[in-house]
C-alpha positions in Angstrom: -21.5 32.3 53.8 -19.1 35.1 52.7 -18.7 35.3 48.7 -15.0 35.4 48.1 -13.3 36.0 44.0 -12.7 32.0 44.2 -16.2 31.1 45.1 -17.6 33.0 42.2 -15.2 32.1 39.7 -15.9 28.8 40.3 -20.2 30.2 39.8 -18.8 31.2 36.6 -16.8 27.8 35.6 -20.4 26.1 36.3 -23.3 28.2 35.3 -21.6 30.7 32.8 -19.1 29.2 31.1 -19.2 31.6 28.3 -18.1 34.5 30.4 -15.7 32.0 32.4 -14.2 30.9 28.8 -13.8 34.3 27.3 -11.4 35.4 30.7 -13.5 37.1 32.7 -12.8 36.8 36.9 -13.9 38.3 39.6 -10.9 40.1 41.6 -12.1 41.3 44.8 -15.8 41.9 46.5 -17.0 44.1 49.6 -20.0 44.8 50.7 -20.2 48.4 48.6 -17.5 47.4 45.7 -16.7 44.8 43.2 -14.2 44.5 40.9 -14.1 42.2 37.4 -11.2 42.0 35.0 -10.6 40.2 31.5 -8.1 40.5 29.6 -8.7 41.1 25.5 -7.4 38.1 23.6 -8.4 36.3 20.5 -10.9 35.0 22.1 -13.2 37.8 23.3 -11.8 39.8 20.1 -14.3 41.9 17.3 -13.1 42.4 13.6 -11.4 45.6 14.9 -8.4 44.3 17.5 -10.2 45.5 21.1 -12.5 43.6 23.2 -16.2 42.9 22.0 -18.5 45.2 23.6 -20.6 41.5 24.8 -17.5 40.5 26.8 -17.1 44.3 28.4 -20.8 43.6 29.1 -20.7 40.2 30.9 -17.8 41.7 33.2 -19.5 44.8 33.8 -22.7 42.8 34.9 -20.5 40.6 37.0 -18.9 43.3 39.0 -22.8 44.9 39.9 -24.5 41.3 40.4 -22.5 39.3 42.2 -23.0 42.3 44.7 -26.7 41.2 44.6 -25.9 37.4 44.4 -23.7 38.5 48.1 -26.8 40.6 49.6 -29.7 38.4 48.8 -27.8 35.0 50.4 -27.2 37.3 53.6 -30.8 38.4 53.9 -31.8 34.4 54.3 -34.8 35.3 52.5 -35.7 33.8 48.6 -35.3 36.5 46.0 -35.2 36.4 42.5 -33.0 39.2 40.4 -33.2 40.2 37.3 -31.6 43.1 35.2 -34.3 44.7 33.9 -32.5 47.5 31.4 -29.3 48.3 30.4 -27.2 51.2 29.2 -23.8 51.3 27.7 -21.2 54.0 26.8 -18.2 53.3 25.1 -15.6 55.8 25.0 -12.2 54.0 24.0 -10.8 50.7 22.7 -10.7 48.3 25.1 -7.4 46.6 24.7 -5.0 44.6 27.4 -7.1 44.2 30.8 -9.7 46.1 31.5 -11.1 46.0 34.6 -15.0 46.9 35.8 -15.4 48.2 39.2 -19.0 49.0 40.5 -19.0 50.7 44.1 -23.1 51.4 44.1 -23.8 47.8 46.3 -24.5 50.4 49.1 -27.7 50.6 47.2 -29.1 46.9 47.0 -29.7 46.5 50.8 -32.5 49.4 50.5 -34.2 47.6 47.8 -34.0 44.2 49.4 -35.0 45.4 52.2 -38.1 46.8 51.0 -39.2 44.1 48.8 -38.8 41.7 52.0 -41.1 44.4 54.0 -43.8 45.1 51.1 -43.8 41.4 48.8 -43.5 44.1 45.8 -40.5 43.7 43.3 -37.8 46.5 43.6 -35.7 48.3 41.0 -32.3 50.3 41.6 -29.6 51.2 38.8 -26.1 50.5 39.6 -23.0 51.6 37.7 -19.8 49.8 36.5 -16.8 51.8 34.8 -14.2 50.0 32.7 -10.8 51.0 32.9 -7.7 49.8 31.2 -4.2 49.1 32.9 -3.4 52.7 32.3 -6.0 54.2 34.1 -7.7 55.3 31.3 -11.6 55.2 30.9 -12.8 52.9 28.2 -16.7 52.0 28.6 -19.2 53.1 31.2 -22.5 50.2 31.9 -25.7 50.9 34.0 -27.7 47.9 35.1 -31.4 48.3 36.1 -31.5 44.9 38.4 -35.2 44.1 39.8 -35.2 42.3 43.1 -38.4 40.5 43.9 -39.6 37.6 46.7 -40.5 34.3 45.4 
């Protein structure tokens, strides 16, 4: 089964409501790319008018995982995934709609492959960038997911 944007959307309507609630939506997914947009609103707002970094986070994390979520249902096998570490940079306000894009997913077939072939867990880092509708760089998030047979 193919992920599509509606399919996970509705993943996020039932098992992460908070992201679902503060606007976040996947927008397209391939194999090596995903992007994930929300829009700032009152909602998702901090004291200072732009987006709270926790809502940049969710949608960032979306746009590398659902990568995972898409790889691990077409290996057949059972893996759990975690994200092990985190990094953030955050170079602009994030105002308007800002949308994460992560084109590493070329690297989670590797790892699942070789946790299926050994039995040992797996790490890889995967990158998402957060633009807004100008173009314009506004945060940068690495994800350390761990990939691991049950």
């Amino acid at each position: 089964m193919n992920l599509t944007p509606s399919k996970l959307n509705k993943f996020l309507f039932f098992k992460l409501p908070s992201a679902f609630l503060c606007g976040v939506r996947v927008k397209a997914i391939e194999e090596t790319s995903c992007k994930v947009s929300v829009k700032h609103r009152w909602m998702n707002q901090n004291p200072f008018n732009s987006m709270y970094f926790a809502v940049q986070a969710m949608a960032a994390e979306l746009s590398t995982g659902a990568m995972v979520i898409d790889q691990i249902q077409k290996s057949g096998k059972k893996i759990s995934m975690l994200v092990a570490n985190n990094k953030s940079n955050f170079s602009k306000k994030a105002t308007g709609r800002i949308t994460f894009e992560c084109k590493d997913g070329h690297l989670i077939a590797q790892a699942i492959k070789e946790t299926i072939a050994t039995g040992e867990g797996q790490t890889f880092w995967m990158k998402s960038i957060g633009t807004n509708e100008q173009g314009v760089q506004v945060s940068e998030m690495d994800f350390e997911w761990s990939v691991k047979l049950k």
